[in-house]
Each structure stands twice: as structure tokens, then as C-alpha cells.
N, C-alpha and C positions, 0 to 999 in steps of 0.2 A: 504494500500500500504506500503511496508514494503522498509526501505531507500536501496539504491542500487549502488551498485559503477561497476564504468566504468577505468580502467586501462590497461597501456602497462605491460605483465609481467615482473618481474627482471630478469628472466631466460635467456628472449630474448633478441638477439644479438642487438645492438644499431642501427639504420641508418650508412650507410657511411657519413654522414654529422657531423652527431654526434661523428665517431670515428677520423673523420679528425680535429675536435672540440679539443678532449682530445688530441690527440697530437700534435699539433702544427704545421701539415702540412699546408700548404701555400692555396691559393683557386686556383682555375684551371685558373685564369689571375686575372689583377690589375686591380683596372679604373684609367684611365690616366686622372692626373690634369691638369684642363681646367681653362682658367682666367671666371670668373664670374665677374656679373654686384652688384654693394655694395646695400646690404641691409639684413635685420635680413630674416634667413631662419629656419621655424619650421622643424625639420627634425626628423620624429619617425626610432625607434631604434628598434631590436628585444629585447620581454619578456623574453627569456630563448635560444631559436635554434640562434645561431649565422649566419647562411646560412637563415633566413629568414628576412634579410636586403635587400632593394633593390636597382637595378643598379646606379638609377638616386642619392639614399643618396648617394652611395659608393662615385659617382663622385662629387658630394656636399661637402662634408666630405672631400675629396683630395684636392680640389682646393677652400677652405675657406682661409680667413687668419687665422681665430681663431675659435675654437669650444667652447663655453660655454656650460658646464656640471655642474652638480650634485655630483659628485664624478671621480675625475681625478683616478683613480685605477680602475674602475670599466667602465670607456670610454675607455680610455689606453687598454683594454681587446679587445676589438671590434676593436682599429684603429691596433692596432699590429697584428692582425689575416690579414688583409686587406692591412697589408704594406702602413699604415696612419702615414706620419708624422707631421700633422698640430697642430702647438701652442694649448693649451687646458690654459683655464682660468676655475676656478669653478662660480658658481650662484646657489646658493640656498638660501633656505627661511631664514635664518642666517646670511648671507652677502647678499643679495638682494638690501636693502637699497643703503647701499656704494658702488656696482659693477654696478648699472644700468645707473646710468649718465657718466662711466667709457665706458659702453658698446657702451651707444647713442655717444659719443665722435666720437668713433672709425665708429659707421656706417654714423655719418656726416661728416665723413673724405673720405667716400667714400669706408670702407671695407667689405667684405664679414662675415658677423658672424652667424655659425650656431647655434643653440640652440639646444641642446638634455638634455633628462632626461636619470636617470638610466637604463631605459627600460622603451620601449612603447613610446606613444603619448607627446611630450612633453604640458605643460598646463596641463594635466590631474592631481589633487592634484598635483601641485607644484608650487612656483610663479612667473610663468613665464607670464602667462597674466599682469601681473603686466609691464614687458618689452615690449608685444605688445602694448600697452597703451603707452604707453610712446612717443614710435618709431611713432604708426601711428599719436598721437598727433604732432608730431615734423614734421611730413613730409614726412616721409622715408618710403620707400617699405620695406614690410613684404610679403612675402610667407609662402608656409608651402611643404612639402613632404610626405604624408600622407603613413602610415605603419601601423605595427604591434600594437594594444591594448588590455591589460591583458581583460578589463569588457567586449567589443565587443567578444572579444572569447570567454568568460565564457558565455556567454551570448547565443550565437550561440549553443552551444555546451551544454546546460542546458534543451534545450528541450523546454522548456518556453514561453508562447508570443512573441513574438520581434519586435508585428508591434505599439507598444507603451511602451517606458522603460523611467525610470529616473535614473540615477546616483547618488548614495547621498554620493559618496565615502566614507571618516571613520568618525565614528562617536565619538560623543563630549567621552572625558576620563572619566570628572563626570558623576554620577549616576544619579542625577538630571537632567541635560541635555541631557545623552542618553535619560531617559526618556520621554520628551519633543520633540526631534527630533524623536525618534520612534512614538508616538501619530502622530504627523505632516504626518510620512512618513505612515502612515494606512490610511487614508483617498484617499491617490493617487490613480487613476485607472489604473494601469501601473504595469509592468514587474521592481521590485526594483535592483539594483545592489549598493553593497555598497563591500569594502576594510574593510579586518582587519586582526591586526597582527596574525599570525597562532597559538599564546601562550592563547592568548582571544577567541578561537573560540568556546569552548564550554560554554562560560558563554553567549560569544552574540547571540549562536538561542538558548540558553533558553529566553534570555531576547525577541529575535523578537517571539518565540512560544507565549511567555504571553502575549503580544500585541498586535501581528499582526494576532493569534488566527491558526486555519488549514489549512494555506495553502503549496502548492508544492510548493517544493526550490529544490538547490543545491549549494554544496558546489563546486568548480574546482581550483586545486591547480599544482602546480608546469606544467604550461602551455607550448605547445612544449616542454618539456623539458623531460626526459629521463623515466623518475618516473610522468608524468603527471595522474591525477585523475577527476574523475568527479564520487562525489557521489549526488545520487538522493534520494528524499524521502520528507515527510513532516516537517517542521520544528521542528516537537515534538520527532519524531522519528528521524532525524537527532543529535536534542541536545544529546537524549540516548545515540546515539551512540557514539560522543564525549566526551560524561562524562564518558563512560566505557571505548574508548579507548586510549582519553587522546589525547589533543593539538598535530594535527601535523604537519610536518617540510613544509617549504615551504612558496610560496607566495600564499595567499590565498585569491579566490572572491565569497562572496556571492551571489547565484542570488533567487528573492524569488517572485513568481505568484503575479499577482494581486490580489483585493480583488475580490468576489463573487459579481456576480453582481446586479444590485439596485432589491427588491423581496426575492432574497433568502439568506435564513437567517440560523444561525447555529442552530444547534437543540438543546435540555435541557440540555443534560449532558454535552454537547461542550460549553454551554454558563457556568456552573457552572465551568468547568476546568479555565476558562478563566480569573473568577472573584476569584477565588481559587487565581491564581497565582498573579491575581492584586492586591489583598486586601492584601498580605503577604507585597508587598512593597511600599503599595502606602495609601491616605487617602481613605475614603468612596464615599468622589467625584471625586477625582481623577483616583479611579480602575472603577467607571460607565461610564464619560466621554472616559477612556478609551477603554474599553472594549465594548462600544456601537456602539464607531466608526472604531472598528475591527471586529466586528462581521453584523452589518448592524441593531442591532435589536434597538427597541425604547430606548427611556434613559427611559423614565417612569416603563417598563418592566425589565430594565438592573436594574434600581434602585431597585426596587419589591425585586427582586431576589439576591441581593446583600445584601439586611436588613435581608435576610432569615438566608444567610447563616452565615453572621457577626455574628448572633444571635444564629447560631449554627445550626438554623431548617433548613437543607439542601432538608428535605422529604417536603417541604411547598408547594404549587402548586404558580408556579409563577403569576398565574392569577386570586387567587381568595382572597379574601376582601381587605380592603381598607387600605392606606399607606399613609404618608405625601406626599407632592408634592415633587416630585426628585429636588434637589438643582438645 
């Protein structure tokens, strides 16, 4: 299966929502601010289409006393399309600490505060569970207004499983700890979605191809938004193609098939690519343990096959005479 991309062309004309977007035209009416009853309100935000907010945030959003965001420039974008003039305080993972007993104050004072991220699901990577925690410890009503999320859509839109996924959003910066988190996330039986910045994309499906071994992915980037993507293909044949055409622009989400299921197993040459790639960055027990538990095949067998090739004998049949016991 050769990797495949799914695109709006550039040729073609934008949506009218889109073109109302870039110029600053006003929305076809307001929502009219309503007094609200106090308490933290989760309120998701659109990924990228600006007209895919819905009615109930807009009037959420109007009739708060305060919005906590992520980046007051990047909210400010969203309430001034919408003729929002409500207070904006920022919260994120950097001021979290000092802003959240500042927040709770305000909502055992009795005020309305909504919580948004930059886009999408608020909580989703960011530390805002950290504020419902707090809020529901205290007492205080929390809702949420549920919307637009970057992983559910890539997700949808990926082709993939969906009636079991796990979200492992981004992963650790060291080497080491990718490492480790990716072993962890191959054993799962699930539809994987993970976050990463779009400058790292082709070094991370090479690292998930070495790991997580053949299975079907996609890459979906720049979601609703003008220039949206969605390329398909296997994780190997994915990394190629980012290694030749080079990191690109955009918000970018992984989504990568489960493993094969309990029985079947990768075949000789997909076991030796696999232990190929692990033995380059890893120890001799660390590229078997890995690669065992990405491909489904014995450790004893994984290991066999591993001293072969370590040893250079890559033509050795993996099954024939006798070997130390695999570590």
C-alpha cells in the first residue's frame, strides 16, 4: 500500500465561511449576553474554521465575567470575530500554579469563568485539569460545553479503528524516554493518536516505524482549515515520504492502527527490518524486548534472530540450532 494523501486543492475557491474568516466580516447575528449561574465552565473552541464554534459557547463566552485562556492574542481572535467583549485573564502550564487559587477566589465569589485552550477541547494537553480538581474539591460547579477536537477529527477522518483508541498526546523530548513511552504504547490494542510539533514529524514515524513495526497510520494536519490534509499509508512508507519531502507546516496529528492481532505475526524479513532499526539505537535487550512486543513474535525467537544479525549472519534461519536463553 503505497502512502496517500487526501487534500482541498489550492486552486479552489475557499468556503464562504472561510472568506468571511479573512476579512473581517461580522457573523450573520450576535449571541446576546445572558446572566449565568457562577461556576468554572469547560468551553471547547474551534481547531482552525472559526464558524465551527457553537451557539451555546458563543453565549457562554458573552455572558462570563472572565475567560481564562492560553494565549490572550490568539482568544482575542475568536471573541472579536463574534463581537466578545468579556475580560480574558491567561492560565497556562507556566502561570498555573499562581493563577488557580486567583481563579477559585473569583468562582467562590460567585462568578462565571470560562476556561478555553488555544483550540479545541480545553484539558486536552494542557493544565487545566489541574483547575477542575481544585474547583470540584472546593465545592463549586464545573460544567463543560463540549466542541471541536484536533485527535477526534484526525481520528475520524484517518480511516482507522475508532471503536477503541488511546490518546498518548506528545511525547517525552529525550531519546530515552521516547523510547520507553513508545515500547509502553506497542503493546496497546487500540487505535494510537499522539500530537507532535510538525518540524519533528519525520524523525517520529521513523522512530514509531522501528517500534511499532507495519502498521497503517496517518498523518492529518492543518484540520478544517483551508490547506487541510490527511495522508494515509504505512508508517514506513509515511517516514519516506517525510524524509524526502521535508517537515511540514501546520498543526499536526498522528493516528497509527492497532497492533495485529494475538496469532499473527510478522513475517522474516519484517521481523529482521524491525530488529535492523532497533539494534542501531538500542542494546541487544532492549531492541528484542522491543521488537517482540511490536511484532507479537516470541522473545526467544526475537532473540535467535537478533544474535544472527548482531553477528552479521543475517542468511541464518531463525529456527535452527541452539542459542543462550534470551535475557
Amino acid at each position: 500500500m503505497s502512502a496517500q494523501s487526501s487534500s482541498r486543492p489550492s486552486s479552489s475557491r475557499p468556503p464562504p465561511s472561510e472568506t468571511a474568516e479573512r476579512s473581517g466580516a461580522p457573523p450573520a447575528s450576535k449571541p446576546a449576553a445572558r446572566e449565568l449561574a457562577g461556576g468554572l465552565y469547560l468551553v471547547a473552541t474551534p481547531i482552525g474554521n472559526l464558524r465551527d464554534v457553537t451557539l451555546r459557547a458563543l453565549d457562554l463566552l458573552a455572558g462570563a465575567d472572565v475567560i481564562a485562556c492560553e494565549d490572550t492574542r490568539v482568544t482575542r481572535k475568536l471573541l472579536s470575530t463574534y463581537g466578545i467583549k468579556t475580560p480574558l485573564v491567561t492560565y497556562h502550564e507556566h502561570n498555573a500554579e499562581s493563577m488557580r487559587p486567583k481563579l477559585i477566589k473569583r468562582l467562590q465569589g460567585g462568578e462565571a469563568v470560562a476556561l478555553v485552550s488555544d483550540a479545541g477541547t480545553p484539558l486536552i494537553s494542557d493544565p487545566g485539569h489541574k483547575l477542575v480538581r481544585a474547583a470540584a474539591a472546593a465545592g463549586l460547579p464545573v460544567t463543560t460545553l463540549p466542541g471541536a477536537s484536533a485527535p477526534l477529527a484526525a481520528l475520524v477522518l484517518s480511516g482507522l479503528p475508532s471503536d477503541r483508541f488511546c490518546f498518548a498526546g506528545f511525547l517525552p523530548p529525550r531519546a530515552g524516554a521516547r523510547r520507553r513511552a513508545l515500547q509502553e504504547l506497542a503493546t496497546i490494542p487500540a487505535t494510537l493518536l499522539l500530537l507532535e510539533p510538525a518540524r519533528h514529524l519525520p524523525r517520529t514515524l521513523a522512530e514509531l516505524a522501528a517500534v511499532l513495526g507495519p502498521r497503517p497510520a496517518a498523518v492529518a494536519r492543518e484540520l478544517t482549515k483551508l490547506y487541510e490534509e490527511v495522508r494515509r499509508g504505512d508508517l514506513a512508507e509515511l517516514a519516506r515520504h517525510y524524509a524526502a519531502a521535508g517537515a511540514p507546516k501546520g498543526e499536526v496529528v498522528i493516528v497509527v492502527g492497532p497492533p495485529e492481532a494475538p496469532g499473527e505475526t510478522a513475517d522474516d524479513a519484517e521481523l529482521d527490518r524491525c530488529l535492523t532499526h532497533a539494534l542501531a539505537g538500542a542494546s541487544l535487550r532492549d531492541a528484542v524486548a522491543e521488537v517482540a512486543a511490536a511484532t507479537g513474535r516470541p522473545r526467544r525467537e526475537v532473540y535467535r534472530r537478533a544474535l544472527a544479525l548482531s553477528e552479521g549472519d543475517a542468511t541464518t534461519d531463525s529456527r535452527a540450532g541452539s542459542v543462550p536463553e534470551a535475557p
